[in-house]
N, C-alpha and C positions, 0 to 999 in steps of 0.2 A: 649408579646407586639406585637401589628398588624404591618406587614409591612407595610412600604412606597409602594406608586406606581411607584416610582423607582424601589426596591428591590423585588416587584412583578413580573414586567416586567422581572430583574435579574429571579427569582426563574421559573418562566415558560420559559425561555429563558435555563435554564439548566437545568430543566424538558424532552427537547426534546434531548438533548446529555448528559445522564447520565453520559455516560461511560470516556467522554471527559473534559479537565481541559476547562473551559471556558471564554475567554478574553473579557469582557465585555464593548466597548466603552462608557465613559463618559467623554465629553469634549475633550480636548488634551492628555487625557489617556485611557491604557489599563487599567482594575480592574479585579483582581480574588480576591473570597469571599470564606470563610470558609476553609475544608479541600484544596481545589485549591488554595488558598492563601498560604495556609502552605506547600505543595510541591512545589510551585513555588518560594517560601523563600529558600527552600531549594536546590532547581536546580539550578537558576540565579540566588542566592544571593540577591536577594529581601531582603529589611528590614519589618516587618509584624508592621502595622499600626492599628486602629479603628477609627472608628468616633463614636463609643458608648462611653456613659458615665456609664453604668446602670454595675452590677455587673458581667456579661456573655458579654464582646463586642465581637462584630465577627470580626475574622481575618481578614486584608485586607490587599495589595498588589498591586502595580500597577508598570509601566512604560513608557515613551510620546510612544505617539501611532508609531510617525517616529522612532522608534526603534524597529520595529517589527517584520522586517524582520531575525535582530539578534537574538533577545530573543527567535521567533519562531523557529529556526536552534538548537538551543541550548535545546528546550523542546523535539522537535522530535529526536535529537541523542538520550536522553535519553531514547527514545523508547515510549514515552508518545503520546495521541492523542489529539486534540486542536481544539476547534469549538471556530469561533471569531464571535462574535455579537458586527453588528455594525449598527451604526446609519443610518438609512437609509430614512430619510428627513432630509431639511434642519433645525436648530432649528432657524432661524429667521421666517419662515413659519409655524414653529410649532403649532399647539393651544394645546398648555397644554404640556402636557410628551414627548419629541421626541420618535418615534417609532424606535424600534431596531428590527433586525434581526438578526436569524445565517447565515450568508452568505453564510460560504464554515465550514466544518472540513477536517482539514488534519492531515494526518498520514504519517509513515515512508514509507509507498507505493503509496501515493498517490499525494507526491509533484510535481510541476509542475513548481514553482518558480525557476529561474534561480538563485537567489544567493545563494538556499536554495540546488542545485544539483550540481556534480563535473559532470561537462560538456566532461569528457572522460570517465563516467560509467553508464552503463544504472542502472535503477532505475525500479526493478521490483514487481507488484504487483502479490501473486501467490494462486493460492486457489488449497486445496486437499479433493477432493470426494472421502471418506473412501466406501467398498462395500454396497451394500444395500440388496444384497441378490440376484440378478438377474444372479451378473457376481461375480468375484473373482478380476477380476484388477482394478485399483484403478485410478481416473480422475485427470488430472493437468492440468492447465491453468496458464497464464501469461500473465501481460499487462504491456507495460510499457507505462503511460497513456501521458507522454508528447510528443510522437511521435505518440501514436497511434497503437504500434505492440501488436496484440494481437494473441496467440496460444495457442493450448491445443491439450491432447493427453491420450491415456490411456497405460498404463505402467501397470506391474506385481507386488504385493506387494514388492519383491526384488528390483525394479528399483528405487523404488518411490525416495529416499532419494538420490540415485546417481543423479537423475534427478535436484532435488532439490539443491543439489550443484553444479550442471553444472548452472544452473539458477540463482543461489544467490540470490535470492529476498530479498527484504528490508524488507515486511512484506508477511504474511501468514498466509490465511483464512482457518480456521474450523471449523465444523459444531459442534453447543453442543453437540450432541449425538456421535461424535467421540472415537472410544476406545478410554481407555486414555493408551494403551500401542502406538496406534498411534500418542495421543498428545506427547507423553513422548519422542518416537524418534522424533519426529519434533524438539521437546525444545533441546533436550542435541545435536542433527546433525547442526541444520543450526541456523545461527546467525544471525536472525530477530525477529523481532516484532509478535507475534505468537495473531491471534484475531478471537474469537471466532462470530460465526453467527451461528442465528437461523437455525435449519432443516429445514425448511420448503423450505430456500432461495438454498439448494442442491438435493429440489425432483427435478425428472426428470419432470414434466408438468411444473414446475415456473417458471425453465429453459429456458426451450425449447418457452415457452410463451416471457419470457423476450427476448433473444436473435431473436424471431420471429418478435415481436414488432419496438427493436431498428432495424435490417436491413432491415427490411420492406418486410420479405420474410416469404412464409409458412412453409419452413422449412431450413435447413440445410444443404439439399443435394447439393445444388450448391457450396457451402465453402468445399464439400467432405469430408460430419459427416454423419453416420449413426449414430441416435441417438438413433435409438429404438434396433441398433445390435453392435458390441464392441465398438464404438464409444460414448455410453450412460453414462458410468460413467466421459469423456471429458467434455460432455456435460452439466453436471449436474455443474460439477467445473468452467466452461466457464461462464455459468448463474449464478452463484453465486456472482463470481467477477462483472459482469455486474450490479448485486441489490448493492452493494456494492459501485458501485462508482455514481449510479444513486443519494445514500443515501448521499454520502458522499459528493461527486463533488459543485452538487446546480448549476450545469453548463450546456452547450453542451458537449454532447457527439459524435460529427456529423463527426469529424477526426477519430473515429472508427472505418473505414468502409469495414472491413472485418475480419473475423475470419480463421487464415492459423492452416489447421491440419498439427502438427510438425509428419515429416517420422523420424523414428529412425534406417534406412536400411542405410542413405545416409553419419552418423557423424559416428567415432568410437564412443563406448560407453567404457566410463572411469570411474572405480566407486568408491565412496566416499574416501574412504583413499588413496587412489591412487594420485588422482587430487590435494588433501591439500599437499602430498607430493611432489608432484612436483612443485607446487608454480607457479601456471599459470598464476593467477593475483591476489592469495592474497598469503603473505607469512605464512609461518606453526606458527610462534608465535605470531604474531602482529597484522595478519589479515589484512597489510598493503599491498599498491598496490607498493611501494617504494622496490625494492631488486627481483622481480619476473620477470618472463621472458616477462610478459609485458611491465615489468617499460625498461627491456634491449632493448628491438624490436622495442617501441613503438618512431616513428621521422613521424608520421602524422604531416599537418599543421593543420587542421581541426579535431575540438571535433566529429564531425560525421564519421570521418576516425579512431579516438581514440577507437570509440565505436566499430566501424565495425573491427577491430584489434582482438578487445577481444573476439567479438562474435566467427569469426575466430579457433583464439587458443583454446578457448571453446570447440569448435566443428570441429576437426580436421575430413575431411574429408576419405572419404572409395576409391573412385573410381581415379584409376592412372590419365585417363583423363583429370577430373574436377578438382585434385592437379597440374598436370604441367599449367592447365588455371589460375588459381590462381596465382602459384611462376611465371607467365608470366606477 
């Protein structure tokens, strides 16, 4: 049976976000169709609907659009990603189909909504540039996109995963062609959203293109990246994340507007079992921020002093100086 050109618009509309459950505006509702229907019956407790009559109906699913910001909190905990198409003319002006869009996709790293983020935890997005053959260490990058902080850094295979829990990122970017002994410790170490991207968006020129493009600069030298000497596998993780949110965003990226290479001389470095045990801001079985030596220290008034706390104990400083400026 031929689609409708409703259900067209639908099918080319989640054509461009495979990989994403897709919220489809019609009317005063949200609609997911097919397989998206039937996970999303199953996530939110949706009841599965059709409007077919015929022997094969297709799953359907919806909920009022002012609900969305709930529903949306509750797909991303579960680690899922969600491209919303929405109507973007009026339908009294309409002639004929109102025209839909994907507006924005969001993911566990790339939210930006205030109801959707606990407002005393940063929210970070993290990409890892496995070797390519040049160098032996391995590139990490981090953005946390609703401030704006962006860093990256090249680390030794041994580091990579301490790093990665000092970070905590909600999600993390790899390359298809990543060993899979490197996706394997990613999956079983850090508790995010683990999402794969093309090679292509971790060669060093797409990079270094991208990241050239958005700051408006020929190269990197002035952010203090050598990119073409150890700084290069950074680099390649920096640009990665940058295609990534260009894809994802559908927005400005203009509060971006610097790339800080993280020094690793200036923090102690604490490495992965160490830090779970010590319960710095998540506790060892819960993975809660409730019972940690954050939840004990933290009497900020202010969600940006909350954050700045944790960065902090994160990253307990090396130099006696810089410690008594601090505890002053």
């Amino acid at each position: 049976m031929p689609a409708t050109p409703m259900m067209q618009q639908y099918h080319d509309a989640k054509a461009s976000c495979p990989e994403a459950l897709l919220l489809f505006r019609m009317g005063d509702f949200y609609e997911l169709f097919h397989e998206d229907a039937q996970t999303a019956a199953r996530v939110l407790g949706l009841a599965l609907t059709s409007r077919d009559k015929h022997e094969n109906p297709t799953p359907m699913a919806g909920f009022p659009y002012h609900q969305l910001e709930s529903y949306l909190g509750k797909l991303i905990s579960a680690g899922l990603r969600v491209a919303i198409c929405d109507q973007v003319e009026d339908p009294k002006q309409a002639k004929g189909l109102v025209r839909r869009e994907v507006t924005r996709v969001v993911t566990p790293g790339t939210l930006t909504d205030d109801g959707l983020l606990d407002p005393r935890s940063c929210n970070y997005l993290a990409a890892v540039a496995t070797p390519n053959g040049k160098t032996t260490d391995v590139g990490l990058a981090w953005v946390e996109l609703s401030t704006g902080r962006f860093s990256a850094a090249s680390f030794s295979n041994a580091r990579i995963l301490d790093e990665l829990a000092r970070i905590d990122p909600a999600e993390v970017l790899l390359a298809d062609d990543a060993p899979s002994l490197a996706v394997s410790q990613v999956e079983a170490s850090v508790g995010a959203t683990l999402t794969r991207r093309p090679a292509w968006a971790f060669a060093t020129k797409s990079a270094e293109s991208a990241l050239s493009k958005h700051f408006s600069m020929p190269s990197l030298d002035g952010f203090g990246f050598d990119s073409a000497g150890a700084d290069g596998p950074a680099v390649r993780a920096a640009g990665a994340i940058l295609d990534y949110l260009q894809e994802t965003h559908k927005a400005s990226l203009a509060h971006i507007d610097r790339l800080t290479r993280y020094s690793t001389g200036t923090a102690l470095e604490i490495d992965e079992s160490t830090r779970h045990s010590l319960e710095i801001t998540r506790t060892l079985r819960r993975g809660s921020r409730s019972g940690t030596l954050l939840d004990v220290m933290d009497r900020t008034i202010t969600p940006m002093g909350s954050r700045l706390l944790a960065d902090w104990l994160d990253n307990p400083l090396t130099d006696g100086k810089r410690i008594n400026q601090r505890l002053n």
